[in-house]
SEGU-165926 format. One line per 5 residues: number of its first residue (from 1); for each residue y, z, x of C-alpha. Coordinates in nm, 2 decimals. Layout:
BEGIN
NUM	Y Z X  ...
//
This chain:
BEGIN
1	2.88 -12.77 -7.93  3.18 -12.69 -7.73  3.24 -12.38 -7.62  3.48 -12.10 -7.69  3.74 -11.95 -7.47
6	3.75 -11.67 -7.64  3.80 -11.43 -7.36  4.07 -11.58 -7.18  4.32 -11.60 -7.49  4.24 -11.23 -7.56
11	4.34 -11.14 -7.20  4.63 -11.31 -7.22  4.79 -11.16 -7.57  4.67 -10.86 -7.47  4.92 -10.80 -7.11
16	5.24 -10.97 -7.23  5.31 -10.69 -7.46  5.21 -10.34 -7.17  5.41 -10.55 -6.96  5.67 -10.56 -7.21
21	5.70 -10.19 -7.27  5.66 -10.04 -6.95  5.97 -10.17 -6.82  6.17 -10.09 -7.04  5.98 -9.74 -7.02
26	6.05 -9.73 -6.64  6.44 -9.80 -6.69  6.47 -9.53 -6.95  6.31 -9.32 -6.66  6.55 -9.41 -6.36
31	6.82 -9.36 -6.57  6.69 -9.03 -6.66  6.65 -8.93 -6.33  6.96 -9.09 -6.27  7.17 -8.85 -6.47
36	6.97 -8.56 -6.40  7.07 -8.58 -6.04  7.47 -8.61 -6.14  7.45 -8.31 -6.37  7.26 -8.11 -6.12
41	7.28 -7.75 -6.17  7.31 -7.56 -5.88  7.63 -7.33 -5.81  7.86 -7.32 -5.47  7.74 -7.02 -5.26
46	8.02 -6.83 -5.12  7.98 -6.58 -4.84  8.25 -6.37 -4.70  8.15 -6.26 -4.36  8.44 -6.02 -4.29
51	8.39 -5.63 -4.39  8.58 -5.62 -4.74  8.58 -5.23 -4.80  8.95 -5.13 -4.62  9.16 -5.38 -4.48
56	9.46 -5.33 -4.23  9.86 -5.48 -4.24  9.74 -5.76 -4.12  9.40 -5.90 -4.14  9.31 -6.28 -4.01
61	8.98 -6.36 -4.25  8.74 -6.64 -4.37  8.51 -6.74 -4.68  8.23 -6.96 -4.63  8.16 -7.21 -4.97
66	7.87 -7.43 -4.92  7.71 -7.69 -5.17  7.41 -7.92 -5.07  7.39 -8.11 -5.42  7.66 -8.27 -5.51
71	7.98 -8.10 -5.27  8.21 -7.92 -5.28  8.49 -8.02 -5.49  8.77 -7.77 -5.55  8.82 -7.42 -5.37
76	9.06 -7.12 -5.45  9.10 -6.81 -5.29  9.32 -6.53 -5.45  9.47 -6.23 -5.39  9.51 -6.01 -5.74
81	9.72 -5.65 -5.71  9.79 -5.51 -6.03  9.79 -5.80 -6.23  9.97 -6.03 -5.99  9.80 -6.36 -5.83
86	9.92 -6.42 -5.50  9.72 -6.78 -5.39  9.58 -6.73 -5.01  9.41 -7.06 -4.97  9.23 -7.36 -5.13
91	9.19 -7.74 -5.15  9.12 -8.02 -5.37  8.86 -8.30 -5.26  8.85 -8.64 -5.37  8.54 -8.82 -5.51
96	8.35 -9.01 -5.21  8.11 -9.20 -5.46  7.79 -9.14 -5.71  7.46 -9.11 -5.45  7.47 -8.87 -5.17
101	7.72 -8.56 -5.12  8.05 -8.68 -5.32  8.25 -8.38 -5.11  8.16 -8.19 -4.81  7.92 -7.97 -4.80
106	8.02 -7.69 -4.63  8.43 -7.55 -4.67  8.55 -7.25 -4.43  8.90 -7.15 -4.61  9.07 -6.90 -4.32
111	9.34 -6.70 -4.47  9.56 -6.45 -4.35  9.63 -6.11 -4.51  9.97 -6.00 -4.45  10.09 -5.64 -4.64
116	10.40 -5.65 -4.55  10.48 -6.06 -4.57  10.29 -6.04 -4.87  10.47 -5.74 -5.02  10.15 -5.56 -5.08
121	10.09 -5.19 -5.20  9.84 -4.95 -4.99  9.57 -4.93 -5.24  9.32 -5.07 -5.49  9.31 -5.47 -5.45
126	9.06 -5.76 -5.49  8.98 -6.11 -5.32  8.87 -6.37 -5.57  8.74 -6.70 -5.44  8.63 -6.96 -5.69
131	8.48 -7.30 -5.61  8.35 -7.60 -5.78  8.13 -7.93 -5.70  8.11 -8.29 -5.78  7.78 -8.20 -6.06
136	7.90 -8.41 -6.38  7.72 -8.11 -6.62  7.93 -7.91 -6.78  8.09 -8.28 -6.95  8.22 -8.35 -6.58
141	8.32 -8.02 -6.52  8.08 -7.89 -6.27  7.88 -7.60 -6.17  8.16 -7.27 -6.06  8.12 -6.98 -5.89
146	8.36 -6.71 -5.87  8.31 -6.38 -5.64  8.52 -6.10 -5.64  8.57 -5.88 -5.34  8.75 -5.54 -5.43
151	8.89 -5.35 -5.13  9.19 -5.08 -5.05  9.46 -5.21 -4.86  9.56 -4.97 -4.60  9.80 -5.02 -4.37
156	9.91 -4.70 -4.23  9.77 -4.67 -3.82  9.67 -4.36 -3.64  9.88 -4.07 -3.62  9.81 -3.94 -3.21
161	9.90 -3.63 -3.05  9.90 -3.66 -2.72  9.78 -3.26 -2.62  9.72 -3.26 -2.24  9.72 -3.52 -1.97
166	9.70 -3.49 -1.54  10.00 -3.47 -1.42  9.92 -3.72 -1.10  9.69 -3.94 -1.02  9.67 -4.18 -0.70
171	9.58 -4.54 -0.67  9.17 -4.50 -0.64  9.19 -4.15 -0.81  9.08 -3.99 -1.16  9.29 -3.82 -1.43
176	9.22 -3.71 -1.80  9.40 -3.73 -2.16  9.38 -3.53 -2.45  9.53 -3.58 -2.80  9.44 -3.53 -3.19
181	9.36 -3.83 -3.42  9.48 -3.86 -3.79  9.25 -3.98 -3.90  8.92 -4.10 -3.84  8.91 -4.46 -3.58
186	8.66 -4.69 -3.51  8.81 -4.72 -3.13  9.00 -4.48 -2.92  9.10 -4.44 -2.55  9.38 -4.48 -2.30
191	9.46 -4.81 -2.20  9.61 -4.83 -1.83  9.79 -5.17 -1.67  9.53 -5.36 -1.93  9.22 -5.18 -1.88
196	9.08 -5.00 -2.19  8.92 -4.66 -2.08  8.67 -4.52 -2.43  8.73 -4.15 -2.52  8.49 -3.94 -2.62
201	8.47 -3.66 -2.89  8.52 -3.30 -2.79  8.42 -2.94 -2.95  8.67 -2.83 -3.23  8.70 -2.67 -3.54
206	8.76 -2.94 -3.78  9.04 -3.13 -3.61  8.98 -3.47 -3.46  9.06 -3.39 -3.12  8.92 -3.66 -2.82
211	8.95 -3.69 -2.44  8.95 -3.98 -2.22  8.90 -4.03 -1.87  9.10 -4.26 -1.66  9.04 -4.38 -1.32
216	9.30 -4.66 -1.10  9.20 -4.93 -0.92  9.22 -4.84 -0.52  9.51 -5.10 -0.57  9.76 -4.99 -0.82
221	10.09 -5.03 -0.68  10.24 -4.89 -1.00  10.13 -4.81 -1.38  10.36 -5.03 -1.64  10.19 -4.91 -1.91
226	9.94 -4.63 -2.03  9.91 -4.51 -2.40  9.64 -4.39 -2.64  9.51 -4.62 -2.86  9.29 -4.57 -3.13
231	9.21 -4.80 -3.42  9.12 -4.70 -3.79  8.81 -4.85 -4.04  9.11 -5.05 -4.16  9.18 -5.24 -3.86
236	9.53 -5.04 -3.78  9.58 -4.97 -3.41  9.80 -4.66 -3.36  9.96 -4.62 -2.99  10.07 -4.32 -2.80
241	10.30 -4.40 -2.44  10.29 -4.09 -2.20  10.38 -4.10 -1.83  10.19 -4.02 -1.51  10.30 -3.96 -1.18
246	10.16 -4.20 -0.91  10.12 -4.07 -0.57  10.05 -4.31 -0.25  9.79 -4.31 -0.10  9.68 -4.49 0.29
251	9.38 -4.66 0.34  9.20 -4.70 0.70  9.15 -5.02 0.84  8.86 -5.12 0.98  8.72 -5.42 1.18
256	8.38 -5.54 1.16  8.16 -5.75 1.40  7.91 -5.99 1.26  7.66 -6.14 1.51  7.42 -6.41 1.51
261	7.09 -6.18 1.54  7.21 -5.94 1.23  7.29 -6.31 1.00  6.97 -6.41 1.12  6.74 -6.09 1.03
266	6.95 -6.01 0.71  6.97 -6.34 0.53  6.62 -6.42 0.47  6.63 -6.07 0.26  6.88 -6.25 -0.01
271	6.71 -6.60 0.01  6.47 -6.53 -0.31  6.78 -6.38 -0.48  6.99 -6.61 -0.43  6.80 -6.99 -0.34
276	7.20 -7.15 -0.39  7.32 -7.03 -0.10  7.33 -7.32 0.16  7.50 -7.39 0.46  7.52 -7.28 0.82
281	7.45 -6.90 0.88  7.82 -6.83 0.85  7.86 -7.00 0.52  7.57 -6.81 0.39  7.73 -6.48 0.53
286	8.07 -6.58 0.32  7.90 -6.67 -0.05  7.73 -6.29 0.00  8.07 -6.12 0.10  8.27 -6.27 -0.15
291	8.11 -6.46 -0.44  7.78 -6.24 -0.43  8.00 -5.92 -0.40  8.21 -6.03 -0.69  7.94 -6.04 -0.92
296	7.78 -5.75 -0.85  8.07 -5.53 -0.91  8.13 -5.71 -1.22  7.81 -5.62 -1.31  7.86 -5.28 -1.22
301	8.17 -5.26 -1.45  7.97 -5.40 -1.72  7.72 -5.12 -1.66  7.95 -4.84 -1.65  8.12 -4.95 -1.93
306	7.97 -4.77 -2.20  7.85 -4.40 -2.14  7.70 -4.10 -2.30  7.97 -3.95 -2.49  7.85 -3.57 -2.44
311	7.92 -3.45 -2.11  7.63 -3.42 -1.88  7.78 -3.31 -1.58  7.87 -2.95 -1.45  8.03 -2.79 -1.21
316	8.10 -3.04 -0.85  7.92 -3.35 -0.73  7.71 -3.25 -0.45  7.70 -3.50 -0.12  7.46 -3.61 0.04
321	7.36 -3.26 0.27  7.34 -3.31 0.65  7.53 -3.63 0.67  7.79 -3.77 0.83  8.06 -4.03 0.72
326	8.03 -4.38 0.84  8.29 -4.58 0.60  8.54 -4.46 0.39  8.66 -4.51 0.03  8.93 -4.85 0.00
331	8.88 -4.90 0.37  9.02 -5.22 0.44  8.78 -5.42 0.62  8.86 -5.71 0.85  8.51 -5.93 0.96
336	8.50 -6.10 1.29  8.24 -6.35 1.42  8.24 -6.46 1.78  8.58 -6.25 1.80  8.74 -6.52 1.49
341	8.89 -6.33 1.20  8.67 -6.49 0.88  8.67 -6.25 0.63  8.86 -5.95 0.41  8.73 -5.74 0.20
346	8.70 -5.37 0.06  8.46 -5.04 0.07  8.45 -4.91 -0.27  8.25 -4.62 -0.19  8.13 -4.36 0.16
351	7.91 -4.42 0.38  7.65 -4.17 0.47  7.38 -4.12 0.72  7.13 -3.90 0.77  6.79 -3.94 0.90
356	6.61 -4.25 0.84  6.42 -4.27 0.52  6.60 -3.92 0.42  6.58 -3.85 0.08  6.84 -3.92 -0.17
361	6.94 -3.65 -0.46  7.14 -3.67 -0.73  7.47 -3.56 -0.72  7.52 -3.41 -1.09  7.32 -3.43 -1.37
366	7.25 -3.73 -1.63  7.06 -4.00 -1.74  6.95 -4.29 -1.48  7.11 -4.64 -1.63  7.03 -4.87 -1.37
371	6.74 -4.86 -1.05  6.66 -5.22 -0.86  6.82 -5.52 -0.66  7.19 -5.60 -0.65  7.26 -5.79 -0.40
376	7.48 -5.66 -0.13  7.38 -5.29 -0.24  7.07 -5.35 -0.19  6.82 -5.12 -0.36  7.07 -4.97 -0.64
381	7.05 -4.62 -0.89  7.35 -4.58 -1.07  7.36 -4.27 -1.29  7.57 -4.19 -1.63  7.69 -3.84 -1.61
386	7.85 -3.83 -1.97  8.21 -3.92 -2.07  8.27 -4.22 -1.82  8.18 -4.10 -1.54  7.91 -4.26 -1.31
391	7.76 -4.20 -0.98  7.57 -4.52 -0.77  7.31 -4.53 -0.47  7.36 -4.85 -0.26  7.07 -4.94 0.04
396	6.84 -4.73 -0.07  6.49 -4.81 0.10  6.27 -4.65 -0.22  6.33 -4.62 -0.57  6.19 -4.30 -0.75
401	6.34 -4.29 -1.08  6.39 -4.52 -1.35  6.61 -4.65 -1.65  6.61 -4.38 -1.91  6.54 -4.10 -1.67
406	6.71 -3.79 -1.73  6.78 -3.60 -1.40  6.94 -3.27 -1.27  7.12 -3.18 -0.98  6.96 -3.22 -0.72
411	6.68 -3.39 -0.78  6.52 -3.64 -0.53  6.59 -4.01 -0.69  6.49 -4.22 -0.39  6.52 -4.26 0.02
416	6.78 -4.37 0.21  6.76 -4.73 0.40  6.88 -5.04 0.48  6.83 -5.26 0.19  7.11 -5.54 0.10
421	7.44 -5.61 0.35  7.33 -5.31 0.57  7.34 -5.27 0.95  7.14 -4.99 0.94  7.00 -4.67 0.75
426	7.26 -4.51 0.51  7.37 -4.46 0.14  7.61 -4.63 0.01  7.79 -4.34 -0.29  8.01 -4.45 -0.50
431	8.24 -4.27 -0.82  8.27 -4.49 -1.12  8.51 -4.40 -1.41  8.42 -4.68 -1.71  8.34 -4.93 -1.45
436	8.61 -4.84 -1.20  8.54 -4.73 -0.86  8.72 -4.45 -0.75  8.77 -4.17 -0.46  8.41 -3.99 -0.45
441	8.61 -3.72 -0.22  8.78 -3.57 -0.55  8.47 -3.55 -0.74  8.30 -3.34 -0.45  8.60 -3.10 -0.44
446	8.57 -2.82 -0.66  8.91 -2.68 -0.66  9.02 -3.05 -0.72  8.83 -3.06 -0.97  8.95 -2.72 -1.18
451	9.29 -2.83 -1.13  9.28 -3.18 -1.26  9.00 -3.27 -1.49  8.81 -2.91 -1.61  9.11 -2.71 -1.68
456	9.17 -2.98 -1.92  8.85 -2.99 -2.06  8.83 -2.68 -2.13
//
């Protein structure tokens, strides 16, 4: 009898119709997923990163609006006072297709806020930025998001008395302001010719009364400009003009000899400091006077830029005791080698020697901001005596204190030497006021000292 093929019919009747309905199945799924991914449902995030709480007169501002879905299709930002809408900034974006981000994904809107232009009251206000993406949920609308930032317009600056002030001051020398705030400011000082000196709080019975040290470049031919400035929470800047007298002031000039057998023992000190200098001995000598010396006096200015705002110091800078002067402050120094003129440059500071190795005090009280290498100086200590006012320790063969240290009158901070672009054992002492270097001689004279700077202080 002839056999059945049973099996094989079965199998085949029994695939067609899976086959059938799963396709159909998986179809029904892709477009599911399909329209699951254009009605996503994730909102815009908007960040503001500006401090909202008081703005100033004029205020340049930003608002971040990011979506990763979809994009970012529409954005608004609004100004609302008492019921009016003024529109600040915003933008409509066309549809770049169906897969992928239709708009960008991130939107920085910067916006300007302008009391005056803007005809603005001082007082309650808000910031409402809206945005919208390319989702089609919401029957094509979208997912929106819509942040409100209240803040107080204010756009009144500073009120400043100006209360005291020196009455002279020389190019290379120190003076001091006083004056009253309005209000409370986020940043105050005198600003001279450009540079911004910080003031600092002093003692009073409820007023808001500040000081400020000032000290000129060795350089100043003449001041254009000096006022107090101080700046609100709001972002107003108030300004004060006041006059000084500038006295002259002469300057020694100097000539120094550079040899072969002083390049030769001194530049191997800077070589591990300093592995791009290249050249002959001379060019060497010229990237340390000039280039290296630049930096570290910039550095030095970014040091002494920010100091303790309670005075430390009291009374006179000592000096160093049983020493003679070697260099003066602002001496202008001419450099000869083999009797050719190849250099000019300037000694911010005095020169003293003692004995060799003799030990080093400090010259007023305060806190020890800086100890090790700076090129040219050598071994460095630079103190902050409160109130911008800084004393520094150039060549110095031994460090004994350290960053952080707080230190009295007097006591020993390290030994003298010959470290950096010495010829021999000495220290280097320099005045800083805010990072500029000034006449040490004043700050050792005690009557100058009553006259110009305590007297106001107190």
């Amino acid at each position: 009898m002839p056999r059945k093929s049973k099996g094989r019919v079965n199998l085949s009747g029994r695939r067609k119709p899976a086959i059938s309905f799963i396709f159909p199945l998986l179809l029904v799924f892709i477009a599911l997923g399909f329209f699951i991914y254009l009605n996503e449902r994730e909102d815009p995030q908007i960040t503001m990163p500006n401090e909202t709480e008081l703005i100033g007169g004029h205020r340049k501002m930003s608002v971040r609006i990011k979506d990763s879905r979809s994009g970012i299709k529409e954005t608004e930002v609004i100004l609302r006072q008492e019921g009016r809408d003024i529109k600040l900034a915003g933008h409509n974006f066309d549809r770049k297709g169906y897969w992928g981000l239709a708009g960008p994904e991130l939107v920085e809107e910067n916006f300007v806020i302008d009391g005056s232009a803007l005809k603005l009251k001082d007082g309650p206000a808000e910031i409402i930025v809206k945005a919208r993406d390319f989702s089609l949920w919401n029957f094509g609308g979208g997912n929106e998001t819509t942040v409100r930032y209240p803040f107080t317009l204010d756009t009144k600056p500073p009120r400043i008395i100006l209360l005291d002030q020196s009455r002279y001051i020389k190019p290379g020398g120190s003076g001091l302001a006083i004056y009253r705030l309005s209000e409370e400011a986020v940043r105050y000082g005198v600003m001279v010719n450009g540079y911004f000196h910080p003031g600092f709080p002093l003692p009073s019975k409820g007023e808001l009364i500040f000081g400020a040290m000032i000290g000129l470049p060795w350089d100043t031919a003449e001041i254009d400009d000096i006022h107090v400035e101080a700046t609100d929470k709001a972002g107003n800047i108030g300004k004060y003009s006041f006059g000084i007298n500038l006295k002259k002031a002469v300057y020694k000039h100097d000539r120094i000899n550079i040899s072969d057998n002083f390049l030769k023992r001194k530049l191997p000190e800077f070589a591990q400091f300093y592995p791009e200098m290249k050249g002959s001995l001379l060019d060497q000598y010229l990237y340390l006077n000039n280039t290296v010396r630049r930096e570290n006096n910039s550095r030095f200015r970014e040091i002494c830029s920010i100091s303790i705002p309670e005075r430390q110091w009291d009374g006179s800078f000592s000096r160093m005791a049983r020493s003679s002067n070697r260099a003066g402050y602002a001496d202008q120094r001419s450099y000869f080698y083999h009797d050719k003129k190849i250099d000019n440059q300037t000694h911010l500071g005095i020169d003293l020697a003692s004995v060799r190795h003799a030990e080093i005090k400090a010259a007023n009280n305060g806190k020890v901001v800086y100890a090790e290498f700076q090129g040219i100086y050598g071994n460095t200590v630079i103190i902050d005596h409160g109130q911008g006012v800084f004393s520094l320790y150039a060549h110095l063969s031994r460090i004994k204190a350290g960053p952080g240290d707080m230190v009295n009158k007097g006591d020993i901070i390290a030994l003298s030497g010959a470290t950096g672009m010495a010829g021999g054992d000495h220290l280097h002492f320099s005045i800083l006021i805010n990072g500029i270097f000034v006449d040490p001689r004043e700050w050792w004279d005690s009557h100058w000292l009553e006259i110009n700077i305590l007297s106001y202080l107190e």
